[in-house]
RODO-2510 file (C-alpha; in nm, 4 decimals, decimal comma):
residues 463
     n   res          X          Y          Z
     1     x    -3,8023     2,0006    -0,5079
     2     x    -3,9976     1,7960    -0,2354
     3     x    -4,1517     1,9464     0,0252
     4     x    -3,9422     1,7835     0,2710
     5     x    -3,6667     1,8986     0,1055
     6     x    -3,7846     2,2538     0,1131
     7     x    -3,8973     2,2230     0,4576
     8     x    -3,5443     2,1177     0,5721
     9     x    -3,3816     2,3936     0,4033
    10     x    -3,4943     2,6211     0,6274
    11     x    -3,3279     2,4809     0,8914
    12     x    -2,9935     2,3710     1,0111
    13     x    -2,9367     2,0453     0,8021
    14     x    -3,0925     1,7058     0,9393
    15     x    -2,8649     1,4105     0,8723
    16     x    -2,9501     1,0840     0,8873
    17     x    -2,6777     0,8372     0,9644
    18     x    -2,6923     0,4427     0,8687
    19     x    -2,4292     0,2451     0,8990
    20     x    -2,3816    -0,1509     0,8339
    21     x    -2,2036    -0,3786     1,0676
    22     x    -1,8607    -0,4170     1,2014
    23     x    -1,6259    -0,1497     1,3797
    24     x    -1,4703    -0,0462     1,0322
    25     x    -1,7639     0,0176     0,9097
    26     x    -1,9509     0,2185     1,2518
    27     x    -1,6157     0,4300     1,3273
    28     x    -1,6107     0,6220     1,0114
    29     x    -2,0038     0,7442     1,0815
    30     x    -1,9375     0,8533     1,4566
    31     x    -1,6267     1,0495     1,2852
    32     x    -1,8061     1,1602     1,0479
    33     x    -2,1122     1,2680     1,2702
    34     x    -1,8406     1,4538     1,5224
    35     x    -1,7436     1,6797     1,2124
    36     x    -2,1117     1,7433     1,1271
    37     x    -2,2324     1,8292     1,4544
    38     x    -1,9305     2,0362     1,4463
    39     x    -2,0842     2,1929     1,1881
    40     x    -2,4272     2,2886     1,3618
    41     x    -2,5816     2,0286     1,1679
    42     x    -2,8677     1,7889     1,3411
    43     x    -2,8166     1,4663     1,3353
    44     x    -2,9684     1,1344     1,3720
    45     x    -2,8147     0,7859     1,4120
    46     x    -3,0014     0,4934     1,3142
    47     x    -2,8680     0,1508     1,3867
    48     x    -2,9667    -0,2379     1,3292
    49     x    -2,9797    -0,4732     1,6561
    50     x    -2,8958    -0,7190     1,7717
    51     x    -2,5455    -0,5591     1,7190
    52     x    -2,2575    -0,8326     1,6541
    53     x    -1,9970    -0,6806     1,8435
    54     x    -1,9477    -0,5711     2,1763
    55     x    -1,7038    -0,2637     2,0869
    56     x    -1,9585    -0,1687     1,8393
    57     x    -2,2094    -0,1389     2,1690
    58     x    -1,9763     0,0466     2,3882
    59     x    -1,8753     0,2637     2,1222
    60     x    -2,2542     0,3499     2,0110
    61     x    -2,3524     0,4278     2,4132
    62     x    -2,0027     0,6175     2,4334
    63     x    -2,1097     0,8082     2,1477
    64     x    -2,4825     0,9051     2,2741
    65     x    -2,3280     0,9835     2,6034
    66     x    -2,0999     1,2438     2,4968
    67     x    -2,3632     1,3572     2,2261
    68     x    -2,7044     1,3636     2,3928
    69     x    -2,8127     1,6122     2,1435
    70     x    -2,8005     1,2989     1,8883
    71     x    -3,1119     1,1234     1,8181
    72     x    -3,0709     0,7322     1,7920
    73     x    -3,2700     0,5126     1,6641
    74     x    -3,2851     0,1346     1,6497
    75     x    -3,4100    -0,0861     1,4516
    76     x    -3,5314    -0,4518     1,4787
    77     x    -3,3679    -0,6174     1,2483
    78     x    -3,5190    -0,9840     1,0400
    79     x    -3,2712    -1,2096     1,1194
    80     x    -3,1034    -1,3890     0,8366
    81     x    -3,0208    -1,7929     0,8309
    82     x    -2,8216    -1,8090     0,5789
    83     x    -2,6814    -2,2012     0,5984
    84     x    -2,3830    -2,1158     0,3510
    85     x    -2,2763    -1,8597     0,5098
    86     x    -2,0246    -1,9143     0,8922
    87     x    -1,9196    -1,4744     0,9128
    88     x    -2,1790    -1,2790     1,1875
    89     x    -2,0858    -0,9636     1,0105
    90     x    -2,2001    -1,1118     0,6640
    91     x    -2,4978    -1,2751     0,7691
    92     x    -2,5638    -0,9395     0,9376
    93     x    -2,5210    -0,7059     0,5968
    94     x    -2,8017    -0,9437     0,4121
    95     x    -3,0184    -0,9037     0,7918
    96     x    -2,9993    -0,5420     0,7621
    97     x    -3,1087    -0,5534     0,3705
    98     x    -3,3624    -0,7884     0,4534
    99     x    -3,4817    -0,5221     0,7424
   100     x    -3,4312    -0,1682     0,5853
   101     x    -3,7798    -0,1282     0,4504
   102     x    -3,8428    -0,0841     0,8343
   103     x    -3,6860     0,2924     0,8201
   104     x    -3,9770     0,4073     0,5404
   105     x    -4,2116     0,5794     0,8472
   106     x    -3,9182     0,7142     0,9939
   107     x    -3,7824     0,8396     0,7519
   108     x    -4,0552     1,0060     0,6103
   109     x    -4,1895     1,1378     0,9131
   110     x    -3,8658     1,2609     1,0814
   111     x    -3,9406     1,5983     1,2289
   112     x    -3,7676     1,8252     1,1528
   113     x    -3,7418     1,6766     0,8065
   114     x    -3,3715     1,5195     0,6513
   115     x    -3,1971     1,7339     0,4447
   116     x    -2,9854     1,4175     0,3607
   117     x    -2,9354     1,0521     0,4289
   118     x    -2,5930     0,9491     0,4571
   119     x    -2,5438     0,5571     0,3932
   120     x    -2,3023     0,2967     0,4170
   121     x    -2,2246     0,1115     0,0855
   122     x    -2,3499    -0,2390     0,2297
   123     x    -2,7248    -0,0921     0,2367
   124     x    -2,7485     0,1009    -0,0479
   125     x    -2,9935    -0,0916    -0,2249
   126     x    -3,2120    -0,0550    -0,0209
   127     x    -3,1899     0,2694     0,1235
   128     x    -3,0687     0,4567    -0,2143
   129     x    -3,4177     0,3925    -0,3758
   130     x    -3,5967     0,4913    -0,0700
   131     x    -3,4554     0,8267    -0,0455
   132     x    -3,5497     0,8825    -0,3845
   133     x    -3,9122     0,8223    -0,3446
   134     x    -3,9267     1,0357    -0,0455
   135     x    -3,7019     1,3141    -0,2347
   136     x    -3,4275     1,3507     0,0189
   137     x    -3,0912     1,3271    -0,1160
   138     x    -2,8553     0,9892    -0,0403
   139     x    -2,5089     0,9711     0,0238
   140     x    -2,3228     0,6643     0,0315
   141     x    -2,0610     0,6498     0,3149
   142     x    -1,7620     0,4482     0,1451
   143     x    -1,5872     0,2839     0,4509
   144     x    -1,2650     0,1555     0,1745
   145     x    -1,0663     0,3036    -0,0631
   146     x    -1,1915     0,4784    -0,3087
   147     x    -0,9762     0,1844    -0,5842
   148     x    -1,1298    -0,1182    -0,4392
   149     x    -1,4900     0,0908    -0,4010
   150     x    -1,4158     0,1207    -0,7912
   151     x    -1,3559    -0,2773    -0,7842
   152     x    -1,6585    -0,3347    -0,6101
   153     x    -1,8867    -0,1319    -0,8308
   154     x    -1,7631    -0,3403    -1,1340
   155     x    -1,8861    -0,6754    -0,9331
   156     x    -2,2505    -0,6624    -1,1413
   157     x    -2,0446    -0,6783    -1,4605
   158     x    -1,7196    -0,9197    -1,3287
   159     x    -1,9915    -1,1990    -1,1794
   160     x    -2,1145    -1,2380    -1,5285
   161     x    -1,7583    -1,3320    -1,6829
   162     x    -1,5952    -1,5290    -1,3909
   163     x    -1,2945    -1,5947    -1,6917
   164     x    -1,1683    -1,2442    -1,5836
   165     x    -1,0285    -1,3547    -1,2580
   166     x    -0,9756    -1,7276    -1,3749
   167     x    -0,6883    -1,8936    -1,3370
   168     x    -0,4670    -1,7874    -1,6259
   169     x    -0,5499    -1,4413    -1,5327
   170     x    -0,3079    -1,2199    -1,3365
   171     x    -0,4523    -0,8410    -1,3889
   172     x    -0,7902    -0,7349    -1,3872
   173     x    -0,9274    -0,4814    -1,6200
   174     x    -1,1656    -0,1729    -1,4960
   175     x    -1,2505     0,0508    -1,7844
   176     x    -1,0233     0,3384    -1,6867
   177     x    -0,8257     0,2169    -1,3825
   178     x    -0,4933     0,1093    -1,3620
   179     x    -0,5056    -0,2637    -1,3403
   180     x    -0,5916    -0,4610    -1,0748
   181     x    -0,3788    -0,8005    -0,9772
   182     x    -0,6017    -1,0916    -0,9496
   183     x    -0,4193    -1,1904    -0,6349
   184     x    -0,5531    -0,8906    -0,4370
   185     x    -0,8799    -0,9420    -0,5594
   186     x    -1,0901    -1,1305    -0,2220
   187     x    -1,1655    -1,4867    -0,2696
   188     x    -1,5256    -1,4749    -0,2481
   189     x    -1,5502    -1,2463    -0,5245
   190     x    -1,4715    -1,5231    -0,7589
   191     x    -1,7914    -1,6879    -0,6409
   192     x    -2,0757    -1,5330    -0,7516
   193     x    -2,3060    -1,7152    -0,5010
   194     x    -2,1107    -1,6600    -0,2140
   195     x    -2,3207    -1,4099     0,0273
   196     x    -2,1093    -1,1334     0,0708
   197     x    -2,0386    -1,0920    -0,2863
   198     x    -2,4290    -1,1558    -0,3857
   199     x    -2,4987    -0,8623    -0,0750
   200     x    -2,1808    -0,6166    -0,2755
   201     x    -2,3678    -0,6679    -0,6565
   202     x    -2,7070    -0,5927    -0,5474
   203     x    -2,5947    -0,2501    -0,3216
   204     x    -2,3224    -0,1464    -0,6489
   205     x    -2,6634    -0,1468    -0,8912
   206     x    -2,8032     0,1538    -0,6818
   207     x    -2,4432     0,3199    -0,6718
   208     x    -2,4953     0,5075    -0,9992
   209     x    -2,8307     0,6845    -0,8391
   210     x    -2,6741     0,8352    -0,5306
   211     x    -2,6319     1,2190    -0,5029
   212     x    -2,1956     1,1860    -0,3990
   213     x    -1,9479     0,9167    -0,2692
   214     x    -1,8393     1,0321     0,0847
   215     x    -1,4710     0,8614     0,1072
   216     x    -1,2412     0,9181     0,4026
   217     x    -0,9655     0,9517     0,1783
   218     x    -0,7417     1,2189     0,0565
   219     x    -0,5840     1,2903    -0,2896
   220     x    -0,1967     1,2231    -0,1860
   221     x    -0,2987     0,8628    -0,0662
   222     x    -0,5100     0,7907    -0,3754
   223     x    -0,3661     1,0433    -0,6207
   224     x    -0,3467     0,7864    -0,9064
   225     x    -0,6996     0,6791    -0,9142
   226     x    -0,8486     1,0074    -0,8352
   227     x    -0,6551     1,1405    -1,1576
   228     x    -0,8082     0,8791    -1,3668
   229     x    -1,1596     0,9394    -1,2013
   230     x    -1,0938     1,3014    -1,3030
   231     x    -0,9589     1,2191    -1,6790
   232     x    -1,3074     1,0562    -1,7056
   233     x    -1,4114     0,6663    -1,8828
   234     x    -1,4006     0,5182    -1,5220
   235     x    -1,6808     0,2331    -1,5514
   236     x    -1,7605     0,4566    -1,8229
   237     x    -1,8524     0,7476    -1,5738
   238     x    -2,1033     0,5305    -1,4299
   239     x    -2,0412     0,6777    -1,1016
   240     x    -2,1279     1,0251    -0,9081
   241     x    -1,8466     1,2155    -0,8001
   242     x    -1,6539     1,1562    -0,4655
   243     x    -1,5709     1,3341    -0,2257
   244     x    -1,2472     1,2773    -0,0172
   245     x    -1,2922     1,4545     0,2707
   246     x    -1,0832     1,2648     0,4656
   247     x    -0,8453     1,2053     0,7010
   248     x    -1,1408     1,2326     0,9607
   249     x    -1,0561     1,3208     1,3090
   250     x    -1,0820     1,0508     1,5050
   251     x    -1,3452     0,9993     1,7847
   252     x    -1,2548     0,7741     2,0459
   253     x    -1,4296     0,6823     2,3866
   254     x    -1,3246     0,8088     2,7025
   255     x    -1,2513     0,5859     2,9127
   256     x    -1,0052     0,5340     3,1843
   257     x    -0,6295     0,5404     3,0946
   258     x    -0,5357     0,1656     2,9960
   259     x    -0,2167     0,0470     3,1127
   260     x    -0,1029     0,0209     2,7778
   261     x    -0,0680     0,3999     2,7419
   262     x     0,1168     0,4128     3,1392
   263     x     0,3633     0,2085     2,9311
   264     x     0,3833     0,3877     2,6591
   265     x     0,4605     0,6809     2,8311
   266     x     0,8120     0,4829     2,9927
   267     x     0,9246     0,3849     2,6599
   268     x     1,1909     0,5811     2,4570
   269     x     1,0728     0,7734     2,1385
   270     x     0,9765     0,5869     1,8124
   271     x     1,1396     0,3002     2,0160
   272     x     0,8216     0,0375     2,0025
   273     x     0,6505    -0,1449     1,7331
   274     x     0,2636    -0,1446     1,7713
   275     x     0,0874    -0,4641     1,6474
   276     x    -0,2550    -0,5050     1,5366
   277     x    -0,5247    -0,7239     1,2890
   278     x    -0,7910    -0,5055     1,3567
   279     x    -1,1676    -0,5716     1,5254
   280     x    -1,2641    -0,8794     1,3347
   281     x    -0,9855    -1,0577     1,1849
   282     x    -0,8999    -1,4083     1,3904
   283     x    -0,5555    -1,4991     1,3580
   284     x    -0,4584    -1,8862     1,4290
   285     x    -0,2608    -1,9635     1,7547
   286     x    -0,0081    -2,1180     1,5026
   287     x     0,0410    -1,8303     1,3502
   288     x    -0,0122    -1,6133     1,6580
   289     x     0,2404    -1,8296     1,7796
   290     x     0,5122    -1,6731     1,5148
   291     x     0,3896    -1,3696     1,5513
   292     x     0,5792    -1,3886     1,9330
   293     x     0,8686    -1,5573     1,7656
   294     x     0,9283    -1,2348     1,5414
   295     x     0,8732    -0,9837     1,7825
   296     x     1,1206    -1,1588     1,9957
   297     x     1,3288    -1,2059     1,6901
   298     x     1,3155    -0,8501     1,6100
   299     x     1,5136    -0,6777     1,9402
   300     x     1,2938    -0,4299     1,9340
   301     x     1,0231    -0,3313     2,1630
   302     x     0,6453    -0,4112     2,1204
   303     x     0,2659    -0,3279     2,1996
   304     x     0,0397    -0,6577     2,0827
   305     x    -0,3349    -0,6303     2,0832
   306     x    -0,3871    -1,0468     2,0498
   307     x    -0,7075    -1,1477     1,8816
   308     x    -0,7905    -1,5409     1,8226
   309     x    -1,1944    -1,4488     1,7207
   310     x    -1,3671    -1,2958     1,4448
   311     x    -1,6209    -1,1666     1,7571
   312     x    -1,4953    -1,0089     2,0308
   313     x    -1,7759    -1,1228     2,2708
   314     x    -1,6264    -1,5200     2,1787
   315     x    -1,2993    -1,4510     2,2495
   316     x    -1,2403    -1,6175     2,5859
   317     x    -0,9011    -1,7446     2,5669
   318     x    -0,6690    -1,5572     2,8304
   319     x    -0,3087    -1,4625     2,6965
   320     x    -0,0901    -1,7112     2,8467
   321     x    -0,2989    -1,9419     2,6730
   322     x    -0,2150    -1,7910     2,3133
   323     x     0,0983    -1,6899     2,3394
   324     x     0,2191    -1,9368     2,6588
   325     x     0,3890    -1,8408     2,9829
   326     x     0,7131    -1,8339     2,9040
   327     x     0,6846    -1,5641     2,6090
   328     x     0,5305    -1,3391     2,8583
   329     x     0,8095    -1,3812     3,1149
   330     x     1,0461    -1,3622     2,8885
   331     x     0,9305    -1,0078     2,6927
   332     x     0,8164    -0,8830     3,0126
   333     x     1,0650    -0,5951     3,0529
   334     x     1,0340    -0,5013     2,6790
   335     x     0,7149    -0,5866     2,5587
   336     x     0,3272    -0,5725     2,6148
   337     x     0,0445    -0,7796     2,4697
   338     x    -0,2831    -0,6574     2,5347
   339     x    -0,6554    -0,7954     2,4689
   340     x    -0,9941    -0,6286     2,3709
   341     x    -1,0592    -0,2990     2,2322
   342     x    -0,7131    -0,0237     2,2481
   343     x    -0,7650     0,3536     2,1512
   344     x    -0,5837     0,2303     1,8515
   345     x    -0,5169     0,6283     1,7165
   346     x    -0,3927     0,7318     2,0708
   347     x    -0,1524     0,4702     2,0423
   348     x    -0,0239     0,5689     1,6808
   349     x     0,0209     0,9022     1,8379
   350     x     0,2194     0,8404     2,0963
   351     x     0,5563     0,9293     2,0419
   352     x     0,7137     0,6168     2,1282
   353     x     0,5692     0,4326     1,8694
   354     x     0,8034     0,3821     1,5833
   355     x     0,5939     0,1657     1,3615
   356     x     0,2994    -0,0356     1,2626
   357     x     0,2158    -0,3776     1,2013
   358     x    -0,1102    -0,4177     1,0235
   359     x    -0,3566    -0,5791     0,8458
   360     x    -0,4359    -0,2891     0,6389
   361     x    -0,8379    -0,2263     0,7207
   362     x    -0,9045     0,1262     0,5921
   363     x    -0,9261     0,3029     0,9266
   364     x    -0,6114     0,1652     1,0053
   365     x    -0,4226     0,3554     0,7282
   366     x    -0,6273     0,6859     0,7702
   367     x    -0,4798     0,6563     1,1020
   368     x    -0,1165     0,5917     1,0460
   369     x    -0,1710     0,8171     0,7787
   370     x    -0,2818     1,0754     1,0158
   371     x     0,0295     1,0635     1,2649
   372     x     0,2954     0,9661     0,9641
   373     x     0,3964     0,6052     1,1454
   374     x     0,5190     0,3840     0,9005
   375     x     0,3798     0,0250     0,8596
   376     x     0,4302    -0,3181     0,7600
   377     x     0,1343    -0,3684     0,5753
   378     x     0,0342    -0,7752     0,6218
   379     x    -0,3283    -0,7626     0,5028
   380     x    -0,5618    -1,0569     0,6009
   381     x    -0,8858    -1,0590     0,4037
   382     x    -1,1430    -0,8202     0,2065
   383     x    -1,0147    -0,4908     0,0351
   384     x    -0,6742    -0,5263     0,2483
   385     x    -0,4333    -0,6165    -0,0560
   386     x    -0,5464    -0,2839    -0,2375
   387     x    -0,5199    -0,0705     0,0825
   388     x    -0,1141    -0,2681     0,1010
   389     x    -0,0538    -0,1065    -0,2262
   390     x    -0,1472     0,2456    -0,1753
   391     x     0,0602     0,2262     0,1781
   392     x     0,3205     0,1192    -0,0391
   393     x     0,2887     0,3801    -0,3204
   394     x     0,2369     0,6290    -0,0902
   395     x     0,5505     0,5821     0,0778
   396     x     0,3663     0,5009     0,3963
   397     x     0,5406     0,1437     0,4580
   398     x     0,6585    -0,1511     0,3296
   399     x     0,4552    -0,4695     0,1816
   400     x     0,5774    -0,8268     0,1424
   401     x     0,3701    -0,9943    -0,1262
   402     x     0,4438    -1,3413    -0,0723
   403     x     0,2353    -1,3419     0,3178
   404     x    -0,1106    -1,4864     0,2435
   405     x    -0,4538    -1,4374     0,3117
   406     x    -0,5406    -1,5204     0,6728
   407     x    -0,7393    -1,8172     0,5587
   408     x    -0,4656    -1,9822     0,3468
   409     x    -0,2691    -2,2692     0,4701
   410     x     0,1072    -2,1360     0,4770
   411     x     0,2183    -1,9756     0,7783
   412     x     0,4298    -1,6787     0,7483
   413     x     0,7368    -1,7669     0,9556
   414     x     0,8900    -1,5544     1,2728
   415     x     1,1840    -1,4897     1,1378
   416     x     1,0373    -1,3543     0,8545
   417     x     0,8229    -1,1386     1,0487
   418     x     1,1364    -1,0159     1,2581
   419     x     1,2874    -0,9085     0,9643
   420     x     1,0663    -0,6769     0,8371
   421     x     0,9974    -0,5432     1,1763
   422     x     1,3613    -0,4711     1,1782
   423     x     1,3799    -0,3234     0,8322
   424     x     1,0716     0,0081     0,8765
   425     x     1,2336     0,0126     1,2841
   426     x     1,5546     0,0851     1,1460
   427     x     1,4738     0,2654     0,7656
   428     x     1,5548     0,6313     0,8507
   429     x     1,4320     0,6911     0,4557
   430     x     1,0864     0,5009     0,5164
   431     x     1,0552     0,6920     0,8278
   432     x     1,0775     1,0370     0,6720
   433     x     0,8559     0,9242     0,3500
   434     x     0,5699     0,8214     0,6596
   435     x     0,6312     1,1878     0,8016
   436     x     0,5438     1,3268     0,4456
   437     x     0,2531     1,1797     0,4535
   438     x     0,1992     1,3185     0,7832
   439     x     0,2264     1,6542     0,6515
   440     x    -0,0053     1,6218     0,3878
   441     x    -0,2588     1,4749     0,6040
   442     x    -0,2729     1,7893     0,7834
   443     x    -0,2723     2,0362     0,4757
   444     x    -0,5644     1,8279     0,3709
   445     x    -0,7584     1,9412     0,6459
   446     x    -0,6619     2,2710     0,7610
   447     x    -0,8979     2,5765     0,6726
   448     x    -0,8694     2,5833     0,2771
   449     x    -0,6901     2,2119     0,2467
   450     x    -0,8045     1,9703     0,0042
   451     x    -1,0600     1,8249     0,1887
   452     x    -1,1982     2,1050     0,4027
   453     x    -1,2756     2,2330     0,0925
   454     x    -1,4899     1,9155    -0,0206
   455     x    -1,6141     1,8986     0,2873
   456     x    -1,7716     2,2838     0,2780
   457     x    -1,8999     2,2723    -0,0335
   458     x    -2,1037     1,9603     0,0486
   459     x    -2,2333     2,1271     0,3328
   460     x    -2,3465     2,4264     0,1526
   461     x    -2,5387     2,1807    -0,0612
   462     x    -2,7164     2,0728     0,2481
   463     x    -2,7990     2,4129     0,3422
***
């Protein structure tokens, strides 16, 4: 044992926190560093800048403010200039990698001394083989599902047989794992040179050396794969074990009360369908466009966060712009569209929320998952299609195959949107499956659940 690891033992444990870029990727950590600090644990935050977005600032100062016993830390960051790549939040996972030998002084001077590193998948290359050096133990934070963090861990071997998600193929074999369907695999994996999957096979070569997988997950979302993780000969047991100790609680900045939630509160129960694509995914104006005809199409009423850029701080277009006046006179006495950053899991828990239109980012389906709303899972990019599948095998919503990929040509029509707005509003069957789930959310975390247990004994590790 190193002497910093000694040293830390006699303390409360010292955790360092690094996350990557992106809200779906920073969220999970300040969750995750509420429970710890729950947990009389120390803990220090350490953060790249410039930072892309400008929720990811607000929420970082939000954090501090209502944590002042958290140390932050930032770090300069060598700016990458990639000219293949056009995505701020991929240009800044490779300026972050490029950067991370930065941390070495401070994290081998930190006083008192870490008892653990916890790190988001997107730098574990770099910071995996640091921690060894110095002796403290790494965790890697996985932001996804614990399936497509399986996927993504078998990019070093897939990029060197590019026939396994050619053309002719339509399921992708993982030693151990139920299939995968080549359509939910993401498009740039079937380029090895594209950026973001170059940054994914370089961090899943260091996954193997970490001390645990942290997942916010939970077995009754993921019960198939975490059988076969269990039953052994996944990636040939190239992995370390994970540890679901999901769903976090969420942590959310306080703020004034937006007017969203004052109309929320004069809506009947489970009487409005909440619509969102999440913090970075830009949806066309054509297709925003039939997104207003199938709301409208649907009867029912509706709470739309509109979002037209991948960054927030670009996104100057007003709403009457998107969506044009008359839609917003029109739905005025039984809808609201919205823009900028919503307390999305105070809005799932509101009781007049009767469902959830989504693009299926991880956090979003922790957090439906949490308050049992069912969903119409429409995912847009990245691990999305995967996450659409457990909804739907979880009983958690419904998924319609045929709507692709938010980069693909084909618009998916308002009236086919209406429909399945119409079909979870008015499923009393889907509606009591999304309650299940509800239920064992909360056994999961309850004193002697599922995951409090994970959760303690990786804490008494730290001790």
């Amino acid at each position: 044992m190193s002497k910093t690891t000694a040293d830390s033992k006699c303390l409360s444990p010292h955790i360092a926190l690094i996350p990557s870029a992106g809200m779906g990727h920073l969220l999970p950590f300040l969750r995750i560093a509420s429970m710890l600090l729950s947990r009389n644990c120390t803990v220090t935050l350490i953060t790249a800048k410039p930072i892309v977005s400008a929720a990811e600032s607000t929420h970082i100062s939000a954090f501090l403010s209502q944590h002042p016993q958290v140390k932050h830390v930032e770090f300069q960051t060598i700016q990458s200039h990639n000219p293949t790549a056009d995505d701020p939040f991929f240009l800044q996972y490779e300026s972050i990698t490029l950067s991370a030998h930065l941390l070495y002084p401070l994290l081998s001077s930190s006083s008192p001394p870490f008892s653990a590193i916890f790190a988001d998948f997107i730098v574990a290359s770099s910071i995996t083989p640091m921690a060894a050096e110095l002796g403290i133990p790494s965790y890697i934070i996985c932001t996804t599902s614990i399936k497509f963090f399986c996927l993504i861990a078998y990019l070093p071997v897939l990029v060197t047989d590019p026939a396994k998600l050619g053309n002719s193929s339509t399921e992708l074999i993982i030693p151990g794992l139920t299939p995968f369907p080549v359509s939910s695999v993401p498009p740039p994996f079937k380029n090895p040179n594209h950026l973001f999957t170059r940054c994914l096979v370089l961090n899943a070569k260091e996954f193997s050396k970490a001390k645990g997988i942290i997942v916010n997950s939970v077995d009754f979302l993921e019960k198939e794969t975490l059988e076969e993780i269990k039953n052994g000969g996944v990636l040939e047991n190239s992995l370390p074990s994970f540890l679901p100790i999901g769903p976090l609680a969420s942590f959310e900045i306080r703020k004034d009360k937006g007017d969203y939630m004052s109309w929320l509160d004069n809506q009947p129960e489970e009487s409005v369908v909440y619509v969102s694509f999440g913090s970075r995914t830009a949806i066309s104006r054509d297709q925003i466009r039939e997104v207003s005809k199938g709301l409208e199409r649907s009867g029912h009423r509706f709470l739309w966060v509109v979002k037209s850029t991948t960054i927030d701080k670009e996104d100057k277009d007003e709403l009457k712009d998107l969506l044009g006046g008359s839609f917003l006179e029109r739905t005025m006495n039984k809808g609201m569209a919205v823009k900028g950053w919503v307390s999305q899991e105070e809005i799932l828990a509101h009781p007049s929320i009767g469902a959830f239109v989504s693009h299926c980012g991880w956090n979003s389906v922790i957090e439906a998952a949490r308050q049992g709303v069912p969903m119409v899972a429409w995912p847009q990019h990245g691990d999305q299609r995967v996450n659409a599948e457990i909804v739907e095998k979880a009983g958690l919503g419904i998924w319609e195959r045929n709507w692709g990929w938010s980069y693909e040509a084909d618009l998916v029509c308002g009236e086919e949107i209406g429909e399945k707005i119409r079909e979870v509003m008015e499923d009393e069957k889907l509606r009591d499956k999304a309650k299940k789930v509800w239920e064992e959310a909360r056994k999961a975390t309850k004193i002697g659940g599922k995951s409090e247990k994970v959760l303690k004994e990786l804490l008494e590790l730290l001790q």
